[in-house]
ChimeraX commands (.cxc) that place a marker at each C-alpha (Angstrom):
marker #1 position 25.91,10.94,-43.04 radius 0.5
marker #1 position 24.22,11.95,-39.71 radius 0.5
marker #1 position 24.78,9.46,-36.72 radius 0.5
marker #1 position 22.13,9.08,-35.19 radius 0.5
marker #1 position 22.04,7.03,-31.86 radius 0.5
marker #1 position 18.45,6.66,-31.12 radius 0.5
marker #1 position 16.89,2.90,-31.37 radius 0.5
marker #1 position 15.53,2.65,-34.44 radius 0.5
marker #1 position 11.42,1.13,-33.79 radius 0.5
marker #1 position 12.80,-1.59,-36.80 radius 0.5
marker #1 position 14.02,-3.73,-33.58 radius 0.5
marker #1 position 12.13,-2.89,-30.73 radius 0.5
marker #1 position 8.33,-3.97,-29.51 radius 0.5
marker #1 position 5.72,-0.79,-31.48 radius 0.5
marker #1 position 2.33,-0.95,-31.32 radius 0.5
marker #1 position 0.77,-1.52,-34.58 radius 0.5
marker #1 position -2.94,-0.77,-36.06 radius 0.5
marker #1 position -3.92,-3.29,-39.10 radius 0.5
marker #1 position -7.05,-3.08,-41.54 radius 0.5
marker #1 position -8.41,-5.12,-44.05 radius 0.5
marker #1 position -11.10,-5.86,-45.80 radius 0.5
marker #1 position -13.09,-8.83,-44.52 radius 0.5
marker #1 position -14.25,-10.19,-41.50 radius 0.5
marker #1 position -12.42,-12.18,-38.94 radius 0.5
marker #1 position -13.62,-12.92,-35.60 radius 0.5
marker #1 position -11.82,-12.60,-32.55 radius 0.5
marker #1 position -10.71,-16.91,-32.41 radius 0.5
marker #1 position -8.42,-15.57,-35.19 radius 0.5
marker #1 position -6.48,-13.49,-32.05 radius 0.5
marker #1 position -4.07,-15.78,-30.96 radius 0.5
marker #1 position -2.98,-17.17,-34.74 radius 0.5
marker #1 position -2.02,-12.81,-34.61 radius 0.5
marker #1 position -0.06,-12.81,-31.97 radius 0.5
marker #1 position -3.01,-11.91,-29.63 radius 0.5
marker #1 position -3.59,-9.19,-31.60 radius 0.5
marker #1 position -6.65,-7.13,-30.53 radius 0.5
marker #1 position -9.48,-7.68,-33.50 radius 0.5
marker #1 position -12.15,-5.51,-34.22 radius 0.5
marker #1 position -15.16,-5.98,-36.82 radius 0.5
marker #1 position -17.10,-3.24,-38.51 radius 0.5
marker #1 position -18.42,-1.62,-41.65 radius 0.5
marker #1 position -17.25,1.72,-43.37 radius 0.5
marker #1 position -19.99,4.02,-44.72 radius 0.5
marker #1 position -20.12,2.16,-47.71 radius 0.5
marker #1 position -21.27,-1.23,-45.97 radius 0.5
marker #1 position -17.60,-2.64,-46.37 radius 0.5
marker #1 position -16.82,-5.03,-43.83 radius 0.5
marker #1 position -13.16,-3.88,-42.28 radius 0.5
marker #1 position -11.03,-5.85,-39.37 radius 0.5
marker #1 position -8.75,-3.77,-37.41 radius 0.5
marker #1 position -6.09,-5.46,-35.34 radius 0.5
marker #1 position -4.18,-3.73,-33.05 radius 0.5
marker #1 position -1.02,-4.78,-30.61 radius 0.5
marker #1 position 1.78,-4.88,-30.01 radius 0.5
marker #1 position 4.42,-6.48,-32.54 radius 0.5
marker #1 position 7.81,-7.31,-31.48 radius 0.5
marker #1 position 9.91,-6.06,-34.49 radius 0.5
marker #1 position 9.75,-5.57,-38.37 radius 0.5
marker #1 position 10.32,-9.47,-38.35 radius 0.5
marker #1 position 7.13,-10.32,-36.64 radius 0.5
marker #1 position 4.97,-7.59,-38.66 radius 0.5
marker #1 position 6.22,-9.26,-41.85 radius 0.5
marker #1 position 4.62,-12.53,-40.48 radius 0.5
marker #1 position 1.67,-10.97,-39.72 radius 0.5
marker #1 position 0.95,-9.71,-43.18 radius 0.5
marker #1 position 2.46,-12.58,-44.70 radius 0.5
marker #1 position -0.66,-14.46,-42.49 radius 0.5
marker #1 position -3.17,-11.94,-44.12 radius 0.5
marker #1 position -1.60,-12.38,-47.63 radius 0.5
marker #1 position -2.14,-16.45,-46.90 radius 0.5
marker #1 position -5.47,-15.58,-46.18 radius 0.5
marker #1 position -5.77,-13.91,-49.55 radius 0.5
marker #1 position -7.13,-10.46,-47.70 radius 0.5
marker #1 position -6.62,-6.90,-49.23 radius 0.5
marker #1 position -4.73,-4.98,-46.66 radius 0.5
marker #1 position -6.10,-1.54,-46.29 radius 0.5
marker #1 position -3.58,0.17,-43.69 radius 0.5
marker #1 position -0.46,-0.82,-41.49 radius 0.5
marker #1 position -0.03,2.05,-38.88 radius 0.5
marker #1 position 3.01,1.97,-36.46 radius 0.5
marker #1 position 1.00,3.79,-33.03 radius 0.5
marker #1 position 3.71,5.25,-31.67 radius 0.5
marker #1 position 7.09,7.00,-32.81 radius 0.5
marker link #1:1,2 radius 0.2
marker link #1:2,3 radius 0.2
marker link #1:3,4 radius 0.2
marker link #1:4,5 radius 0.2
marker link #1:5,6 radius 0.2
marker link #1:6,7 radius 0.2
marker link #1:7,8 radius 0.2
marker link #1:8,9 radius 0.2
marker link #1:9,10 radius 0.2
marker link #1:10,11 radius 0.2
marker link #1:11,12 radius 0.2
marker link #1:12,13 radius 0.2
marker link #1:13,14 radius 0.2
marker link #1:14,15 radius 0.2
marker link #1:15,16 radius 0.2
marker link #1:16,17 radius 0.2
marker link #1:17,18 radius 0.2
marker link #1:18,19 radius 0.2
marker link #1:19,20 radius 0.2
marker link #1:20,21 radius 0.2
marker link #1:21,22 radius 0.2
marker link #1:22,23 radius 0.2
marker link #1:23,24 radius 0.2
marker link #1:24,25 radius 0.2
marker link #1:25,26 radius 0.2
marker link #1:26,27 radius 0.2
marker link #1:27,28 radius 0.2
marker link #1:28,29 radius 0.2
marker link #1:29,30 radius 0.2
marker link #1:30,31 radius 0.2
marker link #1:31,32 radius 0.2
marker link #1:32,33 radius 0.2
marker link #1:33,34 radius 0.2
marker link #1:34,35 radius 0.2
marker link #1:35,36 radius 0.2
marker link #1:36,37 radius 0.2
marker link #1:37,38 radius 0.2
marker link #1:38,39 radius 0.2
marker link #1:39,40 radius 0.2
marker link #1:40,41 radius 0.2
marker link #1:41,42 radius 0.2
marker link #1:42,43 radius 0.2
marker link #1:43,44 radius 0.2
marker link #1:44,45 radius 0.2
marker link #1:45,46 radius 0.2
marker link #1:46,47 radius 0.2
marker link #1:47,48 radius 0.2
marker link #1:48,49 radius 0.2
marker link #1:49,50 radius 0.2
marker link #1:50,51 radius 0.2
marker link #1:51,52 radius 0.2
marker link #1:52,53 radius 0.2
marker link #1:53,54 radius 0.2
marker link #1:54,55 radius 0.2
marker link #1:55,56 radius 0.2
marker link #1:56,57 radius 0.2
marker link #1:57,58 radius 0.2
marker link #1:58,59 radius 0.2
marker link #1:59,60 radius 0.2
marker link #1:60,61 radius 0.2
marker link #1:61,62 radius 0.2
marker link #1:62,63 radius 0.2
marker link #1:63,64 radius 0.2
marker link #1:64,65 radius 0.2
marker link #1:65,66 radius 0.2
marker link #1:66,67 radius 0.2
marker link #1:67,68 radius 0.2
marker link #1:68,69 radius 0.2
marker link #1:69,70 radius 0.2
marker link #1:70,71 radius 0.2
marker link #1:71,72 radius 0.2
marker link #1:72,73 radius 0.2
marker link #1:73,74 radius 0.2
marker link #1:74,75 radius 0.2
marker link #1:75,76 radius 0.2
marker link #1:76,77 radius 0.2
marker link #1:77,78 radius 0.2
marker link #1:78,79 radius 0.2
marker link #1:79,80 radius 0.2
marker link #1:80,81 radius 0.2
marker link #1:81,82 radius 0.2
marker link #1:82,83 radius 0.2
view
């Protein structure tokens, strides 16, 4: 087993980039953490919302897709920004 002593990015503040389908204005910022929230349409005409911020640790993404599940969206991409 290799020891590694770098900080793993499971406890430390990452900038994350979140789509799914649907549409939610930016009033839903703040309920995300002040997430960043972005509203467009692919080529297709599919309406995608991108949020983007930064998220504490893997305990406070969980919430945040544990909001979107509540909200009965399809997620369509969880991106960690930066390595």
């Amino acid at each position: 087993m290799q020891n590694n002593t770098k900080r793993s990015l499971l406890d430390q503040p990452t900038n994350y980039k979140i789509e799914v389908q649907g549409c939610l204005d930016a009033s839903w910022s703040e309920w995300f953490d002040g997430m960043s929230i972005i509203v467009t349409k692919d080529e297709d005409g599919m309406i995608i919302t991108t949020m983007t911020g930064l998220v504490t640790d893997q305990v406070a993404l969980h919430g945040l897709l544990a909001r979107i599940r509540d909200l009965g969206l399809s997620i369509l991409l969880v991106r960690c920004l930066k390595f």
